[in-house]
N, C-alpha and C positions, 0 to 999 in steps of 0.2 A: 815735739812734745816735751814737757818739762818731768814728765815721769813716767813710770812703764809699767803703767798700764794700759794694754792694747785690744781693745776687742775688736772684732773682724770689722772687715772694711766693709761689711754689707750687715748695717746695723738697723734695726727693725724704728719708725718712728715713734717714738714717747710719747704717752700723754701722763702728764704729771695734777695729781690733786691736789690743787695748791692751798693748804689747811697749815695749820700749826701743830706740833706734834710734842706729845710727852711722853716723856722718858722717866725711868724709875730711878731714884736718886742715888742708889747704892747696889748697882747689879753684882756686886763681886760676894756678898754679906750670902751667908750660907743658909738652905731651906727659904728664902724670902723669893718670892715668884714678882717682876715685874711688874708694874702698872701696867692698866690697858692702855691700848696703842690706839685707841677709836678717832682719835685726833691726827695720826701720826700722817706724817707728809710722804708718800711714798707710791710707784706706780702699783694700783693695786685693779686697777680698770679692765684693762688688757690679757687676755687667755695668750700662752704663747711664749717665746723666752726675750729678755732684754735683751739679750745680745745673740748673735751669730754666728759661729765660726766652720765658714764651709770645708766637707769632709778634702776638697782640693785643698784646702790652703793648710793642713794636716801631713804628717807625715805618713808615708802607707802602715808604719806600726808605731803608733803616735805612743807617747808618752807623756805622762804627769808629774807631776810632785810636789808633794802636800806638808805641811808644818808651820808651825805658829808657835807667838812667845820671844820673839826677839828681842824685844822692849831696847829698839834702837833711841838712842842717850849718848851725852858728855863719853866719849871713848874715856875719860878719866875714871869716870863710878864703873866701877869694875865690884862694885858693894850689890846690886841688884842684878848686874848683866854681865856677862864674860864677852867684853867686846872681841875681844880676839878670836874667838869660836865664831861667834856672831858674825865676821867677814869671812872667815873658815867656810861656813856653809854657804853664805854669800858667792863668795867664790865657786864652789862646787855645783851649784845649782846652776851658775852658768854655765861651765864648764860641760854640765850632760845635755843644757838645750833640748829641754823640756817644751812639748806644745802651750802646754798652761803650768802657770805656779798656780796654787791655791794657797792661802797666807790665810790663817784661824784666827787671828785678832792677837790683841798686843803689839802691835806693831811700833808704835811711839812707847818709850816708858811711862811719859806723863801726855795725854792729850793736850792738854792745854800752855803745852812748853813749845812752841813755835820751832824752837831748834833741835826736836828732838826729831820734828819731820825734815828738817835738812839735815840729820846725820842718816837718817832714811837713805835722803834721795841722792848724799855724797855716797854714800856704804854701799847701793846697788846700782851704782853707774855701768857694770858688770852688765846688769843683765839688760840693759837698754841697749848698752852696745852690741850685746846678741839679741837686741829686738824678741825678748820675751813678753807673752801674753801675762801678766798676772792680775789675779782677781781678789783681793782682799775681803775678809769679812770682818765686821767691828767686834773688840773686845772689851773688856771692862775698861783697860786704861786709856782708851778712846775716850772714854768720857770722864774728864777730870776735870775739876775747874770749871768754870764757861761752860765748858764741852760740852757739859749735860744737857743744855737747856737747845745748846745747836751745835753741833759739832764742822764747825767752820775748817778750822784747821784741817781735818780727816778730808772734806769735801774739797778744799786747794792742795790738797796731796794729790790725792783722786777727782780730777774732775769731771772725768765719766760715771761717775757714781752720784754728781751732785742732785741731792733732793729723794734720793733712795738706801733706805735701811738693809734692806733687801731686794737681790735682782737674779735671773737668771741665765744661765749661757748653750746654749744649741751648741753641741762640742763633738760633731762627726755622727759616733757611735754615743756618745755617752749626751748627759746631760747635766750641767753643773746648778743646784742651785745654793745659793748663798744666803743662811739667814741672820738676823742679828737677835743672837739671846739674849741681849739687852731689854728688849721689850717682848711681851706676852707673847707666847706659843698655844694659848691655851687654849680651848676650844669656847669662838666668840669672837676670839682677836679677830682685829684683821688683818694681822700676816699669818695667822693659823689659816681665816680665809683664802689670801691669793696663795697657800702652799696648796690647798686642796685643788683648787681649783690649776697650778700648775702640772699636779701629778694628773688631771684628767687631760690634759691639753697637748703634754709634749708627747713627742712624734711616735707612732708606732715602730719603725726602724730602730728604737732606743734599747740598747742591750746595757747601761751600767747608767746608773742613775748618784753622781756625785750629792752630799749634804756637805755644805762645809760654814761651822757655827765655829762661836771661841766655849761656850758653855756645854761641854759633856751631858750626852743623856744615859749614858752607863757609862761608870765607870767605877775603880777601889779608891779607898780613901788613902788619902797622906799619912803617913807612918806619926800617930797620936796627933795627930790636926783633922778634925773635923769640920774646917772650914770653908776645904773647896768640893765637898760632896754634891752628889746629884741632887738636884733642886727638884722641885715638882712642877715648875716652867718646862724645864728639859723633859722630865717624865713623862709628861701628854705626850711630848711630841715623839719618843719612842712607842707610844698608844698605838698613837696614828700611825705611823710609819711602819710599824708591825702588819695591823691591817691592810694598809696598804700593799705593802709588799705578798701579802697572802692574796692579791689579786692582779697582780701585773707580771708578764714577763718577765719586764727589768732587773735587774740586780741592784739592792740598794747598800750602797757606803756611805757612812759617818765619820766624816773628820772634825775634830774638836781638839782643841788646846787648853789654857786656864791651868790645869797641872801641868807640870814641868816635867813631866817623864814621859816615858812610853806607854801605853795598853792596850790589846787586843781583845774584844772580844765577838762573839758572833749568838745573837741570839734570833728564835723565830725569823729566822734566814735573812737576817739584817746584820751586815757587819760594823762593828761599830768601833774607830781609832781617835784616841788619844795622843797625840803628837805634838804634843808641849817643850819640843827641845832646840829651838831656837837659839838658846844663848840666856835665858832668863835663870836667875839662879834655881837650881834644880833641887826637889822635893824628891824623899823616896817615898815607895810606897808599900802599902802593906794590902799585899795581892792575895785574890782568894782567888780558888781554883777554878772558878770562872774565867779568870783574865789567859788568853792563851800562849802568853809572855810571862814566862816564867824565871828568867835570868836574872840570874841576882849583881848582873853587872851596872856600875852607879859612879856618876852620873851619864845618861843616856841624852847628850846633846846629838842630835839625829836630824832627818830628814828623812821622805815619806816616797819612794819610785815609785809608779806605776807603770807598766808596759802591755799595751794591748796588741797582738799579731792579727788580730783581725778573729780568732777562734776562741782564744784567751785568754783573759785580763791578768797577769802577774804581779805581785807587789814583794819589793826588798825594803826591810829599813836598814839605811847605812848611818852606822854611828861612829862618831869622834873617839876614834883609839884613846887616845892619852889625852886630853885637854893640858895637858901641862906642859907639852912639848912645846919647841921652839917652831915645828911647820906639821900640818896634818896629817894624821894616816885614819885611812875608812877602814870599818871592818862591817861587815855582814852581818846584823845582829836578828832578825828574822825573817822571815819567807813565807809566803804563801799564795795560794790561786784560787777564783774567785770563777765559780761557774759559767758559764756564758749561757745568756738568756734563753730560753726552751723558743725554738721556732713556729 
């Protein structure tokens, strides 16, 4: 395979909608909600997850790790991206041999730059040689240029992804799904559809139920930028997923990137993470007492642990001591544990 992305060897048959699909021409622009998706080309037919990955092929206390914002680019423009952190965490990620990465979008700095996905796929040569699973979800700068209208590039990065906005992963205990804020969440869509329709579908055995978007549905605003605030696309879908979660066992997590820092928060027993520290130049924020990250330490280029023992679920974020230094140092910047589902 030319890139590492790996979902289980026991992958459920596709049927694909073969339609044309539209996308909203400016998803990064603040309060503006997406076009409908009513077009959009994507498996939306099928009850059940995309992908597979049997609880054997798992470690017995599997582990994850979640973040987004890379905006892999020219290692020369160090003006948008801290290339050097940027292989920093690259590195690291291999190094703990995670069951799944989960990647929040941004992933290229410009979608429609050919060479931004080979500094990709040179930069995490890493983790293919540890044969990691990773599952990407689109962000705004996926769609640049061209991108918008078909995002070809993203689809020959990923070619297990081709012809799907959104898909989902059967992951042991947990359940991954992956959506793109890009297009409507809103109630009508139809990836608001196949979301409902996944949350009645996946396995009753499911104790933590992964969300992993690049657009925040809570989250604080940037220190005087009221740019990359919560949209009211995102807003449904914390709606829902509130609801939701007030009827199911599962425990439900949000990962999300788009801001460049850290945030925590946990509401109507939905926890919801901000993990924007990739390497994309970093934004502070101005945190309200909601957020349950409270450190006034900046810039927060990080990465997202998870560790499940089977009782569990624990989560560490490890952040980039110095970004100035010459080789890296982690430090422990928050912690917390995440109920395990009521039996």
């Amino acid at each position: 395979m030319n890139f590492s992305f790996l979902p289980s060897r026991n992958v459920l048959p596709l049927v694909l909608v073969t339609a044309a699909f539209l996308v909203c021409a400016h998803a990064a622009k603040a309060q503006t909600a997406p076009s409908d998706d009513s077009l959009t080309k994507n498996l939306i037919s099928a009850s059940g997850p995309t992908f597979r990955v049997d609880a054997k092929e798992l470690s017995k206390q599997w582990s994850l790790i979640a973040y987004g914002d890379m905006r892999f680019t020219d290692p020369t423009n160090e003006k948008v991206t801290n290339p050097k952190v940027r292989r920093w965490l690259v590195d690291r990620v291999a190094t703990e041999h995670p069951d799944a990465v989960l990647l929040s979008g941004d992933v290229p700095y410009n979608g429609s730059v050919e060479n931004d996905y080979a500094v990709y796929h040179k930069e995490t040569e890493p983790w293919r040689t540890a044969k990691l699973r990773v599952y990407p979800a689109m962000g705004n700068h996926e769609l640049h240029g061209d991108e918008v209208q078909e995002p070809k590039n993203w689809w020959n990065a990923f070619p297990e992804l081709k012809g799907r906005r959104w898909y989902s992963v059967q992951f042991g205990s947990a359940y991954v799904i992956t959506l793109d804020s890009n297009l409507s969440l809103m109630q009508g869509s139809k990836q608001q559809a196949w979301l409902v329709d996944q949350l009645a579908h996946f396995p009753k055995s499911t104790r933590y139920v992964f969300f992993s978007m690049h657009h925040p549905p809570v989250a604080d605003s940037i220190e005087g930028d009221h740019s990359h605030d919560v949209r009211p696309n995102e807003h449904e879908l914390a709606i829902l997923l509130e609801k939701e979660a007030a009827r199911t066992r599962a425990k439900f997590i949000v990962i999300a990137g788009h801001i460049h820092n850290y945030q925590r928060f946990f509401e109507n027993d939905v926890t919801y993470l901000v993990s924007g520290g990739g390497g994309a130049r970093p934004y502070p924020i101005a945190r309200t007492p909601a957020d349950k990250f409270q450190d006034p330490a900046f810039p927060n280029y990080h990465y997202l642990k998870f560790v499940c023992d089977g009782k569990t679920l624990s989560a560490t974020m490890y952040r980039v001591q110095d970004p100035s230094a010459s080789a890296p140092t982690w430090e422990v910047k928050d912690t917390f544990t995440i109920d395990p589902a009521k039996p």
